[in-house]
C-alpha positions in Angstrom: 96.6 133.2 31.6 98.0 131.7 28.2 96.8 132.7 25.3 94.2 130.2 23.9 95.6 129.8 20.1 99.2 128.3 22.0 96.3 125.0 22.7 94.9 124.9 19.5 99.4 124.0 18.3 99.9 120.5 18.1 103.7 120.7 17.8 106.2 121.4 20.1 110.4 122.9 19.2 112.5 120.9 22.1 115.7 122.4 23.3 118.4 120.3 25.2 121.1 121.8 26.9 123.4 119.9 24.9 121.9 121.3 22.1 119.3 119.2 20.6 117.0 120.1 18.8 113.7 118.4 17.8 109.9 119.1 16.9 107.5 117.2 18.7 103.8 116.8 19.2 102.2 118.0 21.9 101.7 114.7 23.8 105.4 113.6 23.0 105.8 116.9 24.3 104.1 116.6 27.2 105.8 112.9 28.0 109.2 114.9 27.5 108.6 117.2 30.6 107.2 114.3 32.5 110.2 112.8 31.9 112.5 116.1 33.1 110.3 116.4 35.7 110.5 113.1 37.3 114.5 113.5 37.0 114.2 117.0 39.7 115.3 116.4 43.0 112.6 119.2 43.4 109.8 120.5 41.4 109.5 124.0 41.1 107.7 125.7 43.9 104.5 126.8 41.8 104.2 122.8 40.5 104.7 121.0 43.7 100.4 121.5 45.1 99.4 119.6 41.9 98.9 116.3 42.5 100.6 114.3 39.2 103.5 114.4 36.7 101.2 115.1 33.9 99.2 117.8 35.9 103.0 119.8 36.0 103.9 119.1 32.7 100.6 120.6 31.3 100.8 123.6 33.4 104.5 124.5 32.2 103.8 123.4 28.6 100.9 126.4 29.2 102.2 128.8 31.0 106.1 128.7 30.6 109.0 127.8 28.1 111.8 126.6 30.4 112.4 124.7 33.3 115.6 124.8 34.7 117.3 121.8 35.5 120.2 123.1 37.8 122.2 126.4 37.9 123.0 127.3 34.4 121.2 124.0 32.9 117.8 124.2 31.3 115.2 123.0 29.2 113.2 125.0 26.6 109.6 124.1 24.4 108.3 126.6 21.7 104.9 125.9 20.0 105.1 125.9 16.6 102.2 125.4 13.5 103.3 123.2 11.3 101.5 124.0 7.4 101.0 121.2 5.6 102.4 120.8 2.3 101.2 122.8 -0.6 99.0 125.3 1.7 99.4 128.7 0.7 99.3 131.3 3.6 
């Protein structure tokens, strides 16, 4: 099971295999792997009973950090909290 605080993150680190890099929140996040999802020729054994796109993205976003796209190509998501300015912790 994930760990409950991962839900509470609103912010996602994105990782491209060409490299890119970008911090997004959770529900750009979530369109993201929708997106990499729908571009499989195959979903991923342990997604393929649930029923939607958006029912696979949430399960990876909560219980993984890569998806592999083909041999030696992947995807990666980290959640990260972003402070906001001036907060001292």
């Amino acid at each position: 099971m994930s760990d409950p605080l991962l839900r509470e993150l609103d912010h996602y680190v994105v990782l491209e295999p060409a490299g890119r890099e970008q911090i997004l929140p959770a529900q750009d996040t979530l369109a993201w792997l929708v997106g990499h999802l729908d571009a499989l020729d195959q979903v991923p054994a342990d997604l393929a009973g649930l029923a939607t796109p958006q029912q696979r993205a949430q399960r990876l976003l909560e219980t993984a950090c890569e998806l592999e796209l083909e041999p030696g190509r992947a995807i990666q998501w980290f959640a990260v909290r972003l402070e906001p300015p001036g907060s001292d912790t």
